[in-house]
MISEMAR-966934 format. One record per residue (C-alpha): residue number from 1; x, y, z. Coordinates in steps of 0.1 Angstrom, whole numbers, plus 5000, padded with zeros to 4 digits. Example, Ala and Ser with C-alpha at 12.3 -4.5 7.8 and 13.67 -1.06 7.14 Angstrom:
<pts>
PT/num/c1/c2/c3
PT/1/5123/4955/5078;
PT/2/5137/4989/5071;
</pts>
This chain:
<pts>
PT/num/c1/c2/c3
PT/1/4859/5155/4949;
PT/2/4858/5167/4911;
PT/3/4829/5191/4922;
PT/4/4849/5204/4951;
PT/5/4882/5209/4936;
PT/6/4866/5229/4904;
PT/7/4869/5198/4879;
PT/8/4845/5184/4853;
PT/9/4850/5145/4853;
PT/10/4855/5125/4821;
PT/11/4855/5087/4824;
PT/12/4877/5065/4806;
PT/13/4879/5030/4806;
PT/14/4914/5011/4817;
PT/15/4923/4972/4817;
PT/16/4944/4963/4845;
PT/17/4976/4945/4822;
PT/18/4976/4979/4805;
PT/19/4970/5002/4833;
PT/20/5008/5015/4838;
PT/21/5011/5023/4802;
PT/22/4977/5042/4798;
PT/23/4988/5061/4831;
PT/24/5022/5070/4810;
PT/25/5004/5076/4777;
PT/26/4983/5102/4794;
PT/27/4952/5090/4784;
PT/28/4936/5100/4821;
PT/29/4949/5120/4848;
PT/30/4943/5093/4872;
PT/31/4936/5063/4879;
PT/32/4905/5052/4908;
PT/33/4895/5018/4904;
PT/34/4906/5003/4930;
PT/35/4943/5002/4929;
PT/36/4966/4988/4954;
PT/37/4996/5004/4963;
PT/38/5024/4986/4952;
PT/39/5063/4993/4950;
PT/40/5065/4990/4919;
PT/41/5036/5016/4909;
PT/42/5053/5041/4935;
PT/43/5082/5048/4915;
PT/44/5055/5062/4889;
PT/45/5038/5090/4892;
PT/46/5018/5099/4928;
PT/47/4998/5070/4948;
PT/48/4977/5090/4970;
PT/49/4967/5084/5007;
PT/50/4946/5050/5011;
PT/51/4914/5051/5007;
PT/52/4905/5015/5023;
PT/53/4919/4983/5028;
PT/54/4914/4950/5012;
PT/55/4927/4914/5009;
PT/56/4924/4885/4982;
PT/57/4896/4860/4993;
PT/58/4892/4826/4976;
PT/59/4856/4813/4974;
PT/60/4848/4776/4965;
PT/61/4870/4750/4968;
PT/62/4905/4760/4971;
PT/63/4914/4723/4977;
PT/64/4901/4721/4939;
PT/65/4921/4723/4907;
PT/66/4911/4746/4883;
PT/67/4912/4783/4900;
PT/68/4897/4813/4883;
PT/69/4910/4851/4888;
PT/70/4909/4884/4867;
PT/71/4938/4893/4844;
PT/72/4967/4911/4852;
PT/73/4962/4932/4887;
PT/74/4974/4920/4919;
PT/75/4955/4895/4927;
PT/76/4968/4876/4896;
PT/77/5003/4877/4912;
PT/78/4988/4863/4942;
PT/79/4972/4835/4928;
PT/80/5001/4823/4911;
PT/81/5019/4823/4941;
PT/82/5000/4808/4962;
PT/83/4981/4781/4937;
PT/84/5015/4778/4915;
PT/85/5004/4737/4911;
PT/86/4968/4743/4900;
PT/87/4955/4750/4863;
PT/88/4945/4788/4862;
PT/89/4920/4804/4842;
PT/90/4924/4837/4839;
PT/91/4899/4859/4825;
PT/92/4897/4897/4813;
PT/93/4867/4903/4828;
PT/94/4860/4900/4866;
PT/95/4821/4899/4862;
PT/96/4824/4867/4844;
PT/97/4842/4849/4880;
PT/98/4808/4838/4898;
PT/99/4796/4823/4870;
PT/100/4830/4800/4862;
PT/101/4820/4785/4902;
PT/102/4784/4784/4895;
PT/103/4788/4765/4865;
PT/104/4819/4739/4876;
PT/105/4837/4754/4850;
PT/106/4862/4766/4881;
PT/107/4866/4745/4918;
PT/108/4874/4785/4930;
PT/109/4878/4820/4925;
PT/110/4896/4847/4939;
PT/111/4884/4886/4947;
PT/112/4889/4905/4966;
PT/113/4872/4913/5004;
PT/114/4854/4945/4982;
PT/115/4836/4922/4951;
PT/116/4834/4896/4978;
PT/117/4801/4905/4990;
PT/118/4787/4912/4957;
PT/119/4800/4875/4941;
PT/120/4795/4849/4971;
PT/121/4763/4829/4967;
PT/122/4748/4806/4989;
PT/123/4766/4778/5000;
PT/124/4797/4785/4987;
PT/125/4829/4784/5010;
PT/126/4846/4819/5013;
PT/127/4883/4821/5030;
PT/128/4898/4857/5030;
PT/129/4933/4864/5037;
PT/130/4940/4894/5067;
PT/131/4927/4932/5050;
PT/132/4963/4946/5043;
PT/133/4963/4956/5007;
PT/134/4956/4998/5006;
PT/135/4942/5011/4981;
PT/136/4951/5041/4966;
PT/137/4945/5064/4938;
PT/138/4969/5068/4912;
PT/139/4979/5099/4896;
PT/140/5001/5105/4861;
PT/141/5035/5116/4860;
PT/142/5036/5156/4866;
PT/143/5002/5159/4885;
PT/144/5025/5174/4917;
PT/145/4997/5199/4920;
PT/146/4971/5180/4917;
PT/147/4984/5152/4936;
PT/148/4991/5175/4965;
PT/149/4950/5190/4962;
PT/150/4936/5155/4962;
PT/151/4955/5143/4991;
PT/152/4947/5176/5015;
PT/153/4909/5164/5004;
PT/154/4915/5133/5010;
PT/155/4926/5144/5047;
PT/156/4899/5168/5051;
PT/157/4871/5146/5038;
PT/158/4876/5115/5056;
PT/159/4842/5112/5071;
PT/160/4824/5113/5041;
PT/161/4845/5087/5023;
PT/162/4845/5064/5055;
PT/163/4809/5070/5046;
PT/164/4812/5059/5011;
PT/165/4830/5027/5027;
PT/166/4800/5020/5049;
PT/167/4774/5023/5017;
PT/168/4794/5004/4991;
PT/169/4815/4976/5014;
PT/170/4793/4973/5046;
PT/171/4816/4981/5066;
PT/172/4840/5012/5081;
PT/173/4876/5014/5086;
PT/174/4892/5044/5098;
PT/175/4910/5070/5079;
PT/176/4924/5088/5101;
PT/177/4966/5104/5108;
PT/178/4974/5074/5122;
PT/179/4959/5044/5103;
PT/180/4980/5074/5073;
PT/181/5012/5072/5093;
PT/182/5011/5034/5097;
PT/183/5002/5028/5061;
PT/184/5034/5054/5049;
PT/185/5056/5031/5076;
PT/186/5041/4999/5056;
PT/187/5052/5014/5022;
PT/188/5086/5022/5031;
PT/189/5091/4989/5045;
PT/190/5074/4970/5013;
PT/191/5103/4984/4990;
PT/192/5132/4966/5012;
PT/193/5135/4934/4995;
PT/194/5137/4952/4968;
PT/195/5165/4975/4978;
PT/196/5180/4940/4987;
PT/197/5177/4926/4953;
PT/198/5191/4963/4938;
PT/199/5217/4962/4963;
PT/200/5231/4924/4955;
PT/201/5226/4929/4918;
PT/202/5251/4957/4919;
PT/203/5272/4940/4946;
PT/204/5267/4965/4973;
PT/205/5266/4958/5011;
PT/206/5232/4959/5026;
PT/207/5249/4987/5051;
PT/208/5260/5016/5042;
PT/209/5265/5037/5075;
PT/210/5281/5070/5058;
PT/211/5246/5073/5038;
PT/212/5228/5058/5071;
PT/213/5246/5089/5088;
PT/214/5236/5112/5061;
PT/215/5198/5100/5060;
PT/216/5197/5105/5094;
PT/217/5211/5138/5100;
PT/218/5184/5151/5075;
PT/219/5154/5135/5088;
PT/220/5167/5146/5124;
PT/221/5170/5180/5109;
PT/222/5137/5183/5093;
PT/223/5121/5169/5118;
PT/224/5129/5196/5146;
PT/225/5119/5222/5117;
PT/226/5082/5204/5119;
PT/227/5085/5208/5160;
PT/228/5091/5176/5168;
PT/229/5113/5169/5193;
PT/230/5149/5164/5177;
PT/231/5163/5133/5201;
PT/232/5129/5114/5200;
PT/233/5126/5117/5163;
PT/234/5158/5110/5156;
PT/235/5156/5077/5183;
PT/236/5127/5068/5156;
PT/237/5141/5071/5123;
PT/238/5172/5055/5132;
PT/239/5148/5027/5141;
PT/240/5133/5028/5110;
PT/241/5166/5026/5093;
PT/242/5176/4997/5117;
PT/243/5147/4980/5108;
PT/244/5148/4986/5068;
PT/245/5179/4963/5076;
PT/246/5165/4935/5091;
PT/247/5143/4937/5063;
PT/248/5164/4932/5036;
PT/249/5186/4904/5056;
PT/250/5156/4882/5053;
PT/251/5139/4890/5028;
PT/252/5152/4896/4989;
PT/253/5136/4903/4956;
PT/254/5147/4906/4923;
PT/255/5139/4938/4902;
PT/256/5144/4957/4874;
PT/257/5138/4990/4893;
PT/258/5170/5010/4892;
PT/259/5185/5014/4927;
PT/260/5194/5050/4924;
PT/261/5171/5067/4895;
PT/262/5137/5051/4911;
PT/263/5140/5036/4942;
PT/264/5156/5058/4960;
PT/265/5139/5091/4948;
PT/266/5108/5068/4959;
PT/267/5125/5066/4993;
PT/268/5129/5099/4997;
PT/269/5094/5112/4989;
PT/270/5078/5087/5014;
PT/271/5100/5095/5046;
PT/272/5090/5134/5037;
PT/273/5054/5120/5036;
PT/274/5060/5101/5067;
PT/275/5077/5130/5087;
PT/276/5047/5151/5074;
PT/277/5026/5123/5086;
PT/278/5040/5119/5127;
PT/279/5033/5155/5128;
PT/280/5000/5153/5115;
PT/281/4991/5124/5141;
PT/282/5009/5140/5168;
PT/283/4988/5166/5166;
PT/284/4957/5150/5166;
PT/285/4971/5129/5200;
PT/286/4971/5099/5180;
PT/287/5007/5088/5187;
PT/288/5007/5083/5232;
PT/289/4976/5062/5229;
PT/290/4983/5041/5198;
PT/291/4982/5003/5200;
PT/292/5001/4971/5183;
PT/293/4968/4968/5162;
PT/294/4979/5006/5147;
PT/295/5007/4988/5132;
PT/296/4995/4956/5119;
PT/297/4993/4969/5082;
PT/298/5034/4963/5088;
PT/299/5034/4928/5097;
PT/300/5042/4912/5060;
PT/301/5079/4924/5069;
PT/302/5083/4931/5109;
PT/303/5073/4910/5137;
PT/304/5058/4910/5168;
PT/305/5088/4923/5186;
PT/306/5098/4948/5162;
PT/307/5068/4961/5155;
PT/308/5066/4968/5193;
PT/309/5097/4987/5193;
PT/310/5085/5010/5164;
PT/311/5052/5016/5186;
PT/312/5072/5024/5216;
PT/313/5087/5049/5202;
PT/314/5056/5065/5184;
PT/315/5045/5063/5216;
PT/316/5075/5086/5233;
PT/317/5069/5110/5199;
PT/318/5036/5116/5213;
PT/319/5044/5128/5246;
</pts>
């Protein structure tokens, strides 16, 4: 990508509980190690379009008490969650994980589906939780330029990173506008409990139907400047918006991201990437023929029945 873009690479080394601040610092451009999108990293800098998709998977026993996982990325978070009774041992390097089992100095460790393959040994018990997590490059504060280069490579390229997937992870999984679409539709929807938590900190109502209005006119707007047609598109962002809704009825989170000065600019960004996005698969004829499994990247925060209704009307889009 370097080669094709007119860049010389330079490496530089990162730790993953001090990846935000060397991404500030500007000590690299941007980060590729495997990062997975989260809400939280979105309101920083630019995450790119997913690469691939991923999920923790514990191997050994699980049922055991001393549970080993590397230091400070996501899977971390999700071992403390999900193991919150159990003695952790949390180490800064990942290599060291297979040999913690081997050695009964851990009952289990957690990877992810990628370093799966390369860690399991003989014998040992491997569970692996559904391939949801995207991963993402992540690009510093200011990079608009570059961020926008990277991402029509990213588009253009897809075969040869699909490719790359197929070498390094044994496996394909499709990059194409609509798996892109889908994963915009999962981001969006990953920020609501935290719009929730913003929202009841500050003592606001989860509905707001002057903004709703004013959203909604805009998207309806832009999206008959990209062709689409006005009543469908509009019939699916005032969906979406129906949807964010549920969302944050049922699910809430605290935060410390400021409602206005990060979320929302966040917001903003990703339904101009997802209008972007609808065209993109519309033109490819993605949208008519698309199936519940298109959407299951969503299915943390929408369920079988609303997930449907965002599908139908993709579907009617594509028409």
């Amino acid at each position: 990508m370097a080669r094709d873009l007119g860049f010389e690479l330079e490496w530089v080394s990162f730790r993953w509980p001090t990846l935000q601040s060397q991404l500030q610092n500007g000590e690299f451009d941007i980060a590729m190690g495997g990062v997975t999108w989260q809400p939280g990293r979105a309101v920083l800098g630019y995450l790119t379009r997913a690469v691939a998709r991923g999920g923790p998977c514990v191997l050994g026993d699980e049922q055991g008490k001393r549970i080993a996982v590397n230091h400070g990325g996501v899977l971390e978070a999700w071992t403390r969650s999900h193991f919150a009774d159990r003695e952790l041992v949390i180490v800064e390097q990942n290599q060291t994980l297979p040999e913690l089992l081997a050695s009964g100095r851990a009952s289990a460790i957690v990877t992810d589906s990628f370093e799966r393959k390369a860690f399991e040994r003989p014998g040992w018990k491997v569970r692996c939780e559904p391939a949801l997590a995207r991963k993402v490059y992540w690009l510093a504060p200011n990079h608009a330029e570059l961020a926008a280069r990277i991402d029509d490579w990213l588009r253009g390229h897809s075969e040869r990173i699909e490719g790359a997937q197929q070498r390094w992870f044994g496996e394909r999984q499709p990059l194409d506008a609509l798996t892109n679409l889908a994963d915009l539709l999962a981001r969006r929807m990953a920020f609501m409990p935290l719009v929730a938590g913003a929202k009841a900190k500050l003592a606001l109502p989860i509905e707001d139907l002057p903004r709703e209005r004013v959203v909604l006119d805009s998207a309806a707007t832009s999206a008959r400047k990209a062709g689409l047609p006005e009543a469908r598109a509009r019939e699916f962002f005032a969906l979406q918006i129906e949807l964010s809704k549920a969302v944050q009825r049922r699910m809430s989170e605290a935060t410390t991201l400021d409602l206005n000065q990060q979320i929302r600019p966040a917001l903003n960004e990703l339904g101009e990437r997802i209008l972007t996005a609808v065209v993109e698969a519309r033109s490819a004829g993605l949208l008519a023929p698309s199936s519940p499994a298109d959407l299951e990247v969503l299915s943390p925060w929408l369920n079988d029945d609303e997930r449907r209704q965002l599908l139908d009307t993709l579907k009617a889009l594509g028409q």
